[in-house]
C-alpha positions as CSV (number, residue, x, y, z in Angstrom):
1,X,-26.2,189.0,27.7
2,X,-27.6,187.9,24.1
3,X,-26.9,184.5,23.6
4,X,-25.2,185.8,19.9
5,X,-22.6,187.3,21.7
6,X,-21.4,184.4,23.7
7,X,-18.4,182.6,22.4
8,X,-16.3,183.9,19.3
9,X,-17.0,184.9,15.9
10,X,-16.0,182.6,12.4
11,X,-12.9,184.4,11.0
12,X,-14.9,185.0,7.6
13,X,-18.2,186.4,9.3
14,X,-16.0,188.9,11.4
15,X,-13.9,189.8,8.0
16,X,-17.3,189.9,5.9
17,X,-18.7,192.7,8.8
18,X,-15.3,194.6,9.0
19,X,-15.8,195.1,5.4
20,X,-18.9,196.2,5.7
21,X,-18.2,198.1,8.1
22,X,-15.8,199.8,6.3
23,X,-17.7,200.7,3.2
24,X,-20.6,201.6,5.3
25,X,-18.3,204.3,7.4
26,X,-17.1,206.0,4.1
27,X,-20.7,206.0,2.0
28,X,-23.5,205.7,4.1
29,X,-24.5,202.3,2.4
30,X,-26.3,200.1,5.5
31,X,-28.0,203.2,6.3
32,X,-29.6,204.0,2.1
33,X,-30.3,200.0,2.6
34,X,-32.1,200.5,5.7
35,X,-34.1,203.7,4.9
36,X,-34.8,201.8,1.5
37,X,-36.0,198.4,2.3
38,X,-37.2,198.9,5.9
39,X,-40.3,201.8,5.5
40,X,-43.8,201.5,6.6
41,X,-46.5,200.2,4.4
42,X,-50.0,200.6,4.4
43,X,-51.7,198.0,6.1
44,X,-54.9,197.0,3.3
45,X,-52.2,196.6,0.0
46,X,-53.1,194.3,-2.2
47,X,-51.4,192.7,-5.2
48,X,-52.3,195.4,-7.1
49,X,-49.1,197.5,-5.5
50,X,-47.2,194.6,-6.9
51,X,-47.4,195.7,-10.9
52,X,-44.6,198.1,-10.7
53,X,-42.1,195.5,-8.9
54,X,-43.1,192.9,-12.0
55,X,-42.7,195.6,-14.7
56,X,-39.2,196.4,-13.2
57,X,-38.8,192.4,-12.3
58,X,-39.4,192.2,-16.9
59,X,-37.2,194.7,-17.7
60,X,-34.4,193.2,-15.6
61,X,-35.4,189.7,-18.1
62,X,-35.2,192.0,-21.3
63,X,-31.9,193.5,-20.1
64,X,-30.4,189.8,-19.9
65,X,-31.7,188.1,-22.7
66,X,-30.8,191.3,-25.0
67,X,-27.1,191.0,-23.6
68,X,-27.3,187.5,-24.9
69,X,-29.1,187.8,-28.5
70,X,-26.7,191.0,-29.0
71,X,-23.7,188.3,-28.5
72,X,-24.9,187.1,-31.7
73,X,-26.6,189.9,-33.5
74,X,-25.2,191.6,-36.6
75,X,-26.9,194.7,-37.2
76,X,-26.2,195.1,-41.1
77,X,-29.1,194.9,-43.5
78,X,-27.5,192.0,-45.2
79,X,-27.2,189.8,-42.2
80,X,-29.4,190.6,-39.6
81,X,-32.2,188.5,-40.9
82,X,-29.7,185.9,-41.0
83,X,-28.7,186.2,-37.7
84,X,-31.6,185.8,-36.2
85,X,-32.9,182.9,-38.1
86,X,-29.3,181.3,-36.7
87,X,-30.2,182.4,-33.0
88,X,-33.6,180.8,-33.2
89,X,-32.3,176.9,-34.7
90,X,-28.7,176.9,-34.2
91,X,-27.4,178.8,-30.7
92,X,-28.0,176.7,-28.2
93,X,-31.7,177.5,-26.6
94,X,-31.2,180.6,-28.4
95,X,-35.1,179.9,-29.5
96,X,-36.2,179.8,-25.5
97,X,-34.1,183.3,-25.1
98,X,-35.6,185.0,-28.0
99,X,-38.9,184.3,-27.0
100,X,-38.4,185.3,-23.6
101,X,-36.7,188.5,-25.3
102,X,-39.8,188.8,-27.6
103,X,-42.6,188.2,-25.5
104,X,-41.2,190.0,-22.4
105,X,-41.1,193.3,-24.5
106,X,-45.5,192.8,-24.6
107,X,-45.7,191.5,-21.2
108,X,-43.6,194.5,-20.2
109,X,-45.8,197.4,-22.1
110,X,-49.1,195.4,-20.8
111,X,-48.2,195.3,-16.9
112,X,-46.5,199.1,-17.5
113,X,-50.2,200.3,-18.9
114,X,-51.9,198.2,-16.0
115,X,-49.6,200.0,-13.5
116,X,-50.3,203.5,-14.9
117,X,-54.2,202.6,-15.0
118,X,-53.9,200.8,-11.2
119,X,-52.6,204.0,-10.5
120,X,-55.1,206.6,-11.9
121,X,-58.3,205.2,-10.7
122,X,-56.5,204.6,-7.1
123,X,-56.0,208.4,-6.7
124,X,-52.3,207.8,-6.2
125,X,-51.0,210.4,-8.9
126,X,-52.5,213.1,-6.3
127,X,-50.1,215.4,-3.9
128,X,-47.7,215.3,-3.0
129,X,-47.0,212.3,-5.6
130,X,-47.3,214.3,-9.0
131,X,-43.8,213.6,-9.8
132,X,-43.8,209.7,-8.9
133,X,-46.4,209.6,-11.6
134,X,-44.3,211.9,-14.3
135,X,-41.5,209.8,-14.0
136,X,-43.9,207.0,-14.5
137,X,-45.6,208.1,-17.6
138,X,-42.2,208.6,-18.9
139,X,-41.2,205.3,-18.1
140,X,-43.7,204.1,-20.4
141,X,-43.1,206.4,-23.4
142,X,-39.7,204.9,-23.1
143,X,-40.9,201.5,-22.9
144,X,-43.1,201.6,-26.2
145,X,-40.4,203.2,-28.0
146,X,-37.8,200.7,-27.1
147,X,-40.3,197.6,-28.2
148,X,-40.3,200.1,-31.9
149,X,-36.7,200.3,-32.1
150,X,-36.7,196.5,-31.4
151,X,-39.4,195.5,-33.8
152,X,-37.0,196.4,-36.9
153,X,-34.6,194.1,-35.4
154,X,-35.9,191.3,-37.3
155,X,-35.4,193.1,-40.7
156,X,-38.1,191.4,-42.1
157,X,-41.0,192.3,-44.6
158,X,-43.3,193.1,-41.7
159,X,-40.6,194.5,-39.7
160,X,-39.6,196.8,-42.2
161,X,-42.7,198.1,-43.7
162,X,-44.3,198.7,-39.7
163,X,-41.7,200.9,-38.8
164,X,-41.7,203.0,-42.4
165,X,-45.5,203.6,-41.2
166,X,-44.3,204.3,-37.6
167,X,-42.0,206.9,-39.4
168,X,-44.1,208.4,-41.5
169,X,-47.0,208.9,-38.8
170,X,-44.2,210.8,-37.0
171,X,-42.7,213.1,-39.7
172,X,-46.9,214.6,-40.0
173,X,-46.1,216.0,-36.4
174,X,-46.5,219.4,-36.4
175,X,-42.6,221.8,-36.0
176,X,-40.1,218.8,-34.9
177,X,-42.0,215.6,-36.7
178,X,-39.6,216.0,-39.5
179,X,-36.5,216.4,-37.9
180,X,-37.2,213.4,-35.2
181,X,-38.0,211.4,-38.0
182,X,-34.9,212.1,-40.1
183,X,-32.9,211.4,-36.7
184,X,-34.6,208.3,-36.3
185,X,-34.2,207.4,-39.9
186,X,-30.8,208.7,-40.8
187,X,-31.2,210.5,-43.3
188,X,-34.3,211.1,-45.5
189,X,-34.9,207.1,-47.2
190,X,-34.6,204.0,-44.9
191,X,-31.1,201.9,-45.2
192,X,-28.2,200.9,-43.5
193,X,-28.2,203.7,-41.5
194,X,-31.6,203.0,-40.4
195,X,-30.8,199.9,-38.4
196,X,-27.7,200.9,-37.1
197,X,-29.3,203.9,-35.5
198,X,-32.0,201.8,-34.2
199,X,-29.9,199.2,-33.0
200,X,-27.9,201.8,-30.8
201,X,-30.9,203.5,-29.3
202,X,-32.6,200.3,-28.6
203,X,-29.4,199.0,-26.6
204,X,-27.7,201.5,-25.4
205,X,-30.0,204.9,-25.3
206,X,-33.4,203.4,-23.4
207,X,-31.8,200.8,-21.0
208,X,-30.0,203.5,-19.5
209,X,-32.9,206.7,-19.8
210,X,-35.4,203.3,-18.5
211,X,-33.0,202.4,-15.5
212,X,-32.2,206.4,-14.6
213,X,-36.1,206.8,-14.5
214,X,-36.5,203.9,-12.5
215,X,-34.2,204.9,-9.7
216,X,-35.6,208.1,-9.5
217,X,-38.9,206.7,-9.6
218,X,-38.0,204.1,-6.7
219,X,-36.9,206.9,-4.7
220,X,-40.0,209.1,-4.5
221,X,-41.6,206.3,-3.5
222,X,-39.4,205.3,-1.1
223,X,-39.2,209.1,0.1
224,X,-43.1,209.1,-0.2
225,X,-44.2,206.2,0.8
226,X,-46.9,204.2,-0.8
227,X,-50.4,205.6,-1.6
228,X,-53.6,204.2,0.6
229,X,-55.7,202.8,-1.5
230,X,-59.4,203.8,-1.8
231,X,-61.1,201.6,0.2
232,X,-58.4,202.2,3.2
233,X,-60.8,201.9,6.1
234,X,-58.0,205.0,7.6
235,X,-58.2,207.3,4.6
236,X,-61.5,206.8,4.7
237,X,-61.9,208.0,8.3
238,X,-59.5,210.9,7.4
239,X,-61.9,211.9,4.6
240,X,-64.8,211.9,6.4
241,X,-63.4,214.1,9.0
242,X,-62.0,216.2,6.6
243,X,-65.6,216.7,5.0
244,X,-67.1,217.3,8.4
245,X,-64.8,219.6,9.5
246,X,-66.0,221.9,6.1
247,X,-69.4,221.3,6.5
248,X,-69.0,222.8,9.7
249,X,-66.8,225.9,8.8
250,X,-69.3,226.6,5.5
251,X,-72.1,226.2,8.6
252,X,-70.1,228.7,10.4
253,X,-69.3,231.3,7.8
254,X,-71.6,234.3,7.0
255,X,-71.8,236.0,3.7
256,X,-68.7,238.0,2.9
257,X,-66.7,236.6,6.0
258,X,-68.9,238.6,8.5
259,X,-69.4,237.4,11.6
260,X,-72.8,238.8,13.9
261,X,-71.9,240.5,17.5
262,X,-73.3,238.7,20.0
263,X,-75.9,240.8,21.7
264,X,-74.6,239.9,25.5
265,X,-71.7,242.2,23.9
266,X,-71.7,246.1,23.6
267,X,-70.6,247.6,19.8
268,X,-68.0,250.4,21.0
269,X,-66.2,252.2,18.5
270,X,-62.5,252.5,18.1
271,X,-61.0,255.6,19.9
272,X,-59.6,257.8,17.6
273,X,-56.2,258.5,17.4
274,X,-54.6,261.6,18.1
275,X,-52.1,263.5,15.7
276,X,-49.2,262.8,17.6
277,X,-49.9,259.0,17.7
278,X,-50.1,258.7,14.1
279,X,-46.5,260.6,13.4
């Protein structure tokens, strides 16, 4: 008998596991928690498997501190500017939460694009992960257009006049330029309109398209599993098998897919087949 099982059980750990328990019974959770966290890993991983946990870990950061400056935000031409002047000298360390804000938005394209390259020179994009790495490259569309939407925030001169260039570079695209832009812009000159709309993108419309395409990213790799990486002394192996095992059937085959008849054994021609048999 396991020693745990000797003696009884602290009225709150056996309530805790009941409830547990329970919720597990009617959804399946210990099990999802299980298959999730508890998956094999390829042995030689390095920290370069870790960029996608730290680009998740920053957008978790941007999601906080942007619940806390949007406390205090007022998205209206004429006090926006304000606003954030009072939320860097006069919240209380509302200068150490808008840095975090500002410079997680750079940290988080930077380790996105070093996860994307990581990535495409390991080979991990190949089958059967071609949808691991869609929902990745979407990811970071989404994650430069939310650090746009942010960047007009500010409302200041530079602010401003950045994202009228950012506009105008997108109306010149070709059959639905114009119309994103006038979305974006709302309506054909930039106004009130304009930060409203990009205030309500920027919090509400990519956090949740980002944190969709996140689950469903963790999932096919979960489902997956996690790529080898090139110098894998296994996938190696499996490679070179792989390329001995065609050198041998190229070796093998003769022009056309003929094969010779080996001489030990006598050509004989098909016996022909009678009327009857062919009805």
């Amino acid at each position: 008998m396991a020693t745990t099982d000797i003696g009884p059980k602290n009225p709150a750990i056996k309530a805790g596991e009941a409830a547990v328990d329970y919720v597990d019974q009617r959804s399946g959770v210990k099990t999802g928690f299980k298959w999730f966290m508890f998956r094999n890993v390829p042995a030689e991983t390095s920290w370069f498997q870790t960029l996608g946990f730290t680009a998740m870990a920053l957008f978790g950061m941007q999601a906080v501190t942007g619940i806390i400056l949007a406390m205090y935000y007022q998205p209206s031409p004429n006090t926006a500017y304000q606003s954030i002047d009072a939320i860097t000298h006069e919240v209380t360390w509302g200068w150490l939460v808008r840095g975090m804000h500002k410079w997680g938005a750079s940290a988080m394209i930077v380790v996105v694009f070093l996860h994307l390259g990581r990535v495409f020179f390991f080979g991990s994009y190949k089958y059967p992960r071609e949808l691991t790495w869609v929902t990745g490259a979407i990811l970071l569309v989404m994650t430069m257009f939310m650090g746009l939407t942010g960047y007009l925030l500010v409302w200041d001169q530079k602010a401003y006049w950045a994202t009228v260039v950012a506009m105008n570079i997108t109306a010149s695209a070709p059959l639905i330029g114009p119309y994103i832009a006038d979305i974006l812009r709302g309506g054909p000159e930039f106004g009130p309109e304009t930060l409203s709309r990009f205030y309500s993108i920027h919090m509400l419309v990519i956090p949740g398209g980002i944190a969709t395409f996140i689950g469903l990213h963790l999932y096919l790799i979960t489902k997956l599993g996690i790529a080898e990486p090139p110098y894998s002394h296994r996938r190696q192996a499996i490679e070179r098998e792989e390329d001995e095992a065609r050198r041998v059937a190229e070796r093998e085959r003769l022009p056309y897919g003929r094969r010779e008849v080996p001489a030990t054994a006598p050509a004989t021609r098909p016996a022909p087949v009678k009327a009857e048999e062919r009805s």
